[in-house]
DRENGULUM-777083 format. One record per residue (C-alpha): x, y, z negated; residue in three letters; residue number from 0. Coordinates in pm, whole numbers, plus 50000, padded with zeros to 5 digits. Layout:
% residues N
+-------+-------+-------+-----+-----+
:    px :    py :    pz : res :   n :
+-------+-------+-------+-----+-----+
:     X :     Y :     Z : ALA : NUM :
...
+-------+-------+-------+-----+-----+
//
This chain:
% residues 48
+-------+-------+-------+-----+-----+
:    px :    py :    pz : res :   n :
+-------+-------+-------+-----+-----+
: 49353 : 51311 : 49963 : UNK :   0 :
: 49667 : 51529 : 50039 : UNK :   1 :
: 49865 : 51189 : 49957 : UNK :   2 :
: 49688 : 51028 : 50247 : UNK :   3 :
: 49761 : 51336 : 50469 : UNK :   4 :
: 50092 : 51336 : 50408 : UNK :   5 :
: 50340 : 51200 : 50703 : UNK :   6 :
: 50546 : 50850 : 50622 : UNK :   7 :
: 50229 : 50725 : 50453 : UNK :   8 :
: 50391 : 50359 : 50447 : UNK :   9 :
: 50736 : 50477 : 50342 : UNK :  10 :
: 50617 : 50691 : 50039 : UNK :  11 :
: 50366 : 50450 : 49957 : UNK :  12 :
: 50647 : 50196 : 49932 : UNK :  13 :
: 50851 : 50483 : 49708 : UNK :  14 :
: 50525 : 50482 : 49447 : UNK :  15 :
: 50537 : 50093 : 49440 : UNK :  16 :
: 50916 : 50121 : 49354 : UNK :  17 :
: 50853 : 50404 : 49050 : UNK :  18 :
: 50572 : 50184 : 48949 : UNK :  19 :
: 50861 : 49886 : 48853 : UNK :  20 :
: 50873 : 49679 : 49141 : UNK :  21 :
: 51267 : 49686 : 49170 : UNK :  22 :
: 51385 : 49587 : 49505 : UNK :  23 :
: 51212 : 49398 : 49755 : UNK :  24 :
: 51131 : 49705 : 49965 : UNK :  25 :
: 50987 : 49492 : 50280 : UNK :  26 :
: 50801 : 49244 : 50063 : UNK :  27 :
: 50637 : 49508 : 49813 : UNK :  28 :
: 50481 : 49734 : 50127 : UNK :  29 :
: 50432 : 49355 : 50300 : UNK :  30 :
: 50238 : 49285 : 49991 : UNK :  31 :
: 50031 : 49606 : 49965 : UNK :  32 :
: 49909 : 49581 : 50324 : UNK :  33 :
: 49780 : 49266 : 50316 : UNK :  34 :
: 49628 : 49333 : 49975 : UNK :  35 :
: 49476 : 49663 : 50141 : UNK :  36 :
: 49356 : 49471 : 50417 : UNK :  37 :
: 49181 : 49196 : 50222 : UNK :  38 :
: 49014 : 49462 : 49993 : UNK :  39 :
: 48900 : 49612 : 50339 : UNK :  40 :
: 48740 : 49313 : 50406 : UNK :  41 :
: 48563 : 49259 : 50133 : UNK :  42 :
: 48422 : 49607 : 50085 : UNK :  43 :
: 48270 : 49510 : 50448 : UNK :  44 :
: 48133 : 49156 : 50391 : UNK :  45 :
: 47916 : 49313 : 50083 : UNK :  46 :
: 47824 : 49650 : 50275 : UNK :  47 :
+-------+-------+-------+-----+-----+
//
């Protein structure tokens, strides 16, 4: 929870991706994690 807290949520979010081993690509990576975010948000909705 303190992650979520923290300020720059996007930009250390993006960071994490990076350490993970997604090299480079810094727009598309945090591109791709929002939409995936987004769609899991959806979901979680549709069956609640």
């Amino acid at each position: 929870m303190q992650f979520l807290e923290q300020k720059d949520l996007l930009n250390r979010t993006n960071e994490m991706i990076g350490r993970s081993g997604v090299i480079g690509e810094e727009t598309n990576r945090l591109l791709m994690y929002l939409i995936f975010t987004s769609s899991v948000n959806l979901q979680l909705k549709v069956y609640h």
